[in-house]
N, C-alpha and C positions, 0 to 999 in steps of 0.2 A: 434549638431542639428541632424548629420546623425545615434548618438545613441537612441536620443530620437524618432523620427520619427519612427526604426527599432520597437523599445520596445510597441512602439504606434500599430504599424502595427498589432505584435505577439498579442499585450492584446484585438484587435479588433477580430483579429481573432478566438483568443479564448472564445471569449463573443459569436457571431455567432456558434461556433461550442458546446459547452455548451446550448446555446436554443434551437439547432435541435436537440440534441443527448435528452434533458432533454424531449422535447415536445415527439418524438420519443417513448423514454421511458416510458411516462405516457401513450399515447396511448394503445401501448402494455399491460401496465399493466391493465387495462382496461377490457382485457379478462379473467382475475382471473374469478375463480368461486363468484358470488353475493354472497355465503352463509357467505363469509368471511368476511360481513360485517355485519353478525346478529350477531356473536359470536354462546356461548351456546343455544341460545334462539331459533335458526334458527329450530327445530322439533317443536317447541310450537306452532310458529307464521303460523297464515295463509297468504294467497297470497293476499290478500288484504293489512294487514298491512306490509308483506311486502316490495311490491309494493309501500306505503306509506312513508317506511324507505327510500327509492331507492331516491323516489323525493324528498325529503327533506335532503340528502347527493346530489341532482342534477346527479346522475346517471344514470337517462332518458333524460336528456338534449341531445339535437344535440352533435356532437365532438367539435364540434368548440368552440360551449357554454361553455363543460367542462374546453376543454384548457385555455379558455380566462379565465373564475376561476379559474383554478388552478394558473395561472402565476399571476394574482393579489390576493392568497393567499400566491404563494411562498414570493412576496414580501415585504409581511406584516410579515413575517417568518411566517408562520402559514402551519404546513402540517397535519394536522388533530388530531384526534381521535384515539387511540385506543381501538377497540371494543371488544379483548379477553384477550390481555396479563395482561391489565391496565385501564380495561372499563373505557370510558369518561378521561381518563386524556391524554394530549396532549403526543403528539410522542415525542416533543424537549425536554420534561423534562423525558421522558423515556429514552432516549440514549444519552441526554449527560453526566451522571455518567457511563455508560458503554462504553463510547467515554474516557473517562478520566482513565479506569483501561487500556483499551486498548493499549493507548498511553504510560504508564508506562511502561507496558512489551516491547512493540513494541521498546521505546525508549534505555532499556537497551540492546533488543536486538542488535541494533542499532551499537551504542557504541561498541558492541564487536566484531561486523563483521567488521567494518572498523577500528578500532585499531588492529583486529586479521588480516583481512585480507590484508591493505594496506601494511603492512611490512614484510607480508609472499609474497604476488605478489613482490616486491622491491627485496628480499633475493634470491627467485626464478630466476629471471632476471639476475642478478649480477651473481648468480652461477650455470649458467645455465648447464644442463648435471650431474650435482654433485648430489651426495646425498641427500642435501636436496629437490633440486630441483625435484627430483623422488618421494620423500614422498608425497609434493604438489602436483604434479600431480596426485601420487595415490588417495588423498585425494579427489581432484575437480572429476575425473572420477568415486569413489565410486558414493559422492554426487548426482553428474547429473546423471548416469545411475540406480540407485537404486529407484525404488518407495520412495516416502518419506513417505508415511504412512511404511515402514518396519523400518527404521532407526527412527523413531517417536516411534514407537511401541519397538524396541531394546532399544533404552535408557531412556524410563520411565519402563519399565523391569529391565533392569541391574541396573539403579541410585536408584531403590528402592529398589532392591536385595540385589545389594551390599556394597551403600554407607547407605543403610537405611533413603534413603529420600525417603519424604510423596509422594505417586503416583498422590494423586489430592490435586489441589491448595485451602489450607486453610488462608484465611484473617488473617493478623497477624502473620503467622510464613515464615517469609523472605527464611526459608531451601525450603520450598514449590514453590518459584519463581525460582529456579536453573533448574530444568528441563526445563518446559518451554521457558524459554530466551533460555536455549543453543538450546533449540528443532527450536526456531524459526528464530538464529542466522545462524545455520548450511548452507543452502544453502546461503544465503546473505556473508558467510566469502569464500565457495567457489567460487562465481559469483566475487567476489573482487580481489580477489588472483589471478584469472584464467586470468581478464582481465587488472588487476595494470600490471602482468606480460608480457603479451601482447606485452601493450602501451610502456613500459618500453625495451620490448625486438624491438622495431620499433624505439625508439628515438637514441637508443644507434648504431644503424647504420645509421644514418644521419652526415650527412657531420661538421654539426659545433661541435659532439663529437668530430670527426677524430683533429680538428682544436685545440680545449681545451687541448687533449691529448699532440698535437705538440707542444703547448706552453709550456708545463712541468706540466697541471694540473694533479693532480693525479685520480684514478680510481674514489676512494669516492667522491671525491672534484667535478668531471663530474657529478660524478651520484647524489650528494644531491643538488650542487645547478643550473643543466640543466637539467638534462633528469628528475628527480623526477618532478618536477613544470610542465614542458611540461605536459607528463605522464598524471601526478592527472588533467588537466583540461577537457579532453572526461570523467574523474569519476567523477568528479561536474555535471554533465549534469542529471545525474541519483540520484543524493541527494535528492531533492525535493519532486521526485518522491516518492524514500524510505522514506523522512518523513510522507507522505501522509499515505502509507502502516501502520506506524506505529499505525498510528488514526483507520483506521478500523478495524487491527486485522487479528489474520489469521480464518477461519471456523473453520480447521479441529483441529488447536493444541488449540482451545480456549474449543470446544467441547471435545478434550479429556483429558483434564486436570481441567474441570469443571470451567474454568473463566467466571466470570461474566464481560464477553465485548461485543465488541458490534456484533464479529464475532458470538457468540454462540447465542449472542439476534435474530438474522436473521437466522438462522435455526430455534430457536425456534417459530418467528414470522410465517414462512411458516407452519412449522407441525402443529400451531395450527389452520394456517388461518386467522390469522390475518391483512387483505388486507393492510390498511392505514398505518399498521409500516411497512408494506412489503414492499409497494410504497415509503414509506420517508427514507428507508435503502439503497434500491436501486438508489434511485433520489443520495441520498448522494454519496454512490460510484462513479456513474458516475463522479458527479461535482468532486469528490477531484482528480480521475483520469485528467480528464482533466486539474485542476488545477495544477496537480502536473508536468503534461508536458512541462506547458507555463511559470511556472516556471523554469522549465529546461534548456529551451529557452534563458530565458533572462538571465539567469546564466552563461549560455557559454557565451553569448554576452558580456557580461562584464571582464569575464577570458581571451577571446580569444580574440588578437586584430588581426589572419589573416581572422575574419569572415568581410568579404563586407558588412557594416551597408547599403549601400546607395544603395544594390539591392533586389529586391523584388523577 
């Protein structure tokens, strides 16, 4: 009863904070330039028609008016129009195929940070001060302190130099997804490694290691089946999160590598002005972000049994 209440609590809360941050959101967006609601046409048209466009999208309406439209638009799933990328055809059937390339790369990157980085943070931990353990370090310190547009820009240089893979992403030839994924892997395997290692290097001085050990367990025996489990569940906490990520995409590596997702859709949405896909890209982000938190949430809540279900 005191899990389910807890999970109750988290999903209420996050419903309330989802309608302010979304109402919020739309507001704002609000102040976009109008033209970005004629498209092309916006030199042709006069201020009457317009003006005419504006009320018949409800964009003289009071605020309140709008909000209360829009939220019983959201609810019907309905988030408009697109007026330049995709004249007249709805935003959801524009971004959900670019939601779905997104996720493909997103998801292999996925995969390779935490199969790379969960058992490089473990190795790190275990032999701490060694050798390896200095590589990883080296490794997480390039990562975090290097701009990533330079290590982004180094290895679509070097991997097409020298391995002779395609610099930009062509549909159908699988060579052409290797940059990419590693491009967008790199900081998610160092963020992994950095903090398995951490967690790993905190459990291994707690008192019921000392205990394990006295009983005759051996090193590995401690570390695979106590401290790793303890460990991984503050990195459950953050899954959800990164699956989230995976759906939107990153901006910068979608745009330089030419993928058609949905990060490069939303750049391309702004430069042209595009208002309505602008508003349903952003509107999205928000929600998956929060989403992906309150997931997080109940995740630990389930993993961890020292979290207090029964306090608020």
């Amino acid at each position: 009863m005191d899990r389910i209440r807890y999970c109750a609590g988290r999903v209420l809360r996050a419903l309330v904070t989802m309608a302010v941050v979304l109402s919020a959101v739309f507001l704002l967006l609000r102040l976009l330039p109008v033209e970005g609601y004629f498209g092309s046409r916006s030199d042709a048209m006069s201020d009457q028609v317009k003006e005419q466009v504006l009320r018949e999208l409800g964009l003289l309406d009071p605020w309140y008016v709008q909000l209360k439209n829009f939220w019983s638009s959201l609810l019907r799933g309905d988030l408009g129009k697109s007026v330049v990328c995709r004249r007249g055809v709805d935003v959801v059937k524009i971004i959900g195929p670019k939601a779905a390339v997104s996720f493909r790369f997103g998801l292999a990157a996925l995969l390779i940070e935490k199969l790379i980085g969960i058992p490089a943070g473990v190795l790190m931990a275990r032999h701490r001060g060694q050798l390896f353990d200095r590589l990883g370090n080296i490794f997480i310190l390039l990562v975090n302190a290097l701009p990533a547009i330079v290590y982004y820009l180094l290895l679509q240089l070097g991997g097409s130099g020298l391995l002779g893979i395609r610099m930009l992403y062509t549909k159908g030839d699988i060579r052409s997804c290797i940059l990419p994924v590693i491009s967008l892997s790199l900081g998610g395997t160092a963020s992994t490694a950095m903090w398995m290692r951490r967690y790993m290097a905190d459990q291994m001085n707690m008192d019921y290691v000392r205990l394990a050990r006295a009983k005759g367990m051996t090193s590995s025996q401690v570390s695979f089946r106590h401290v790793l489990r303890n460990a991984f569940v503050p990195m459950a906490q953050s899954l959800p999160s990164s699956v989230m990520f995976t759906i939107s995409g990153s901006l910068y590596i979608e745009s330089l590598y030419s993928i058609p997702g949905m990060g490069g859709l939303l750049i391309t949405a702004i430069r042209r002005g595009d208002n309505p896909l602008v508003q349903a890209l952003v509107l999205l982000y928000s929600g998956m972000s929060i989403a992906g938190m309150l997931l997080g949430d109940l995740l630990m809540a389930l993993l961890d049994p020292r979290i207090r279900l029964n306090s608020e």
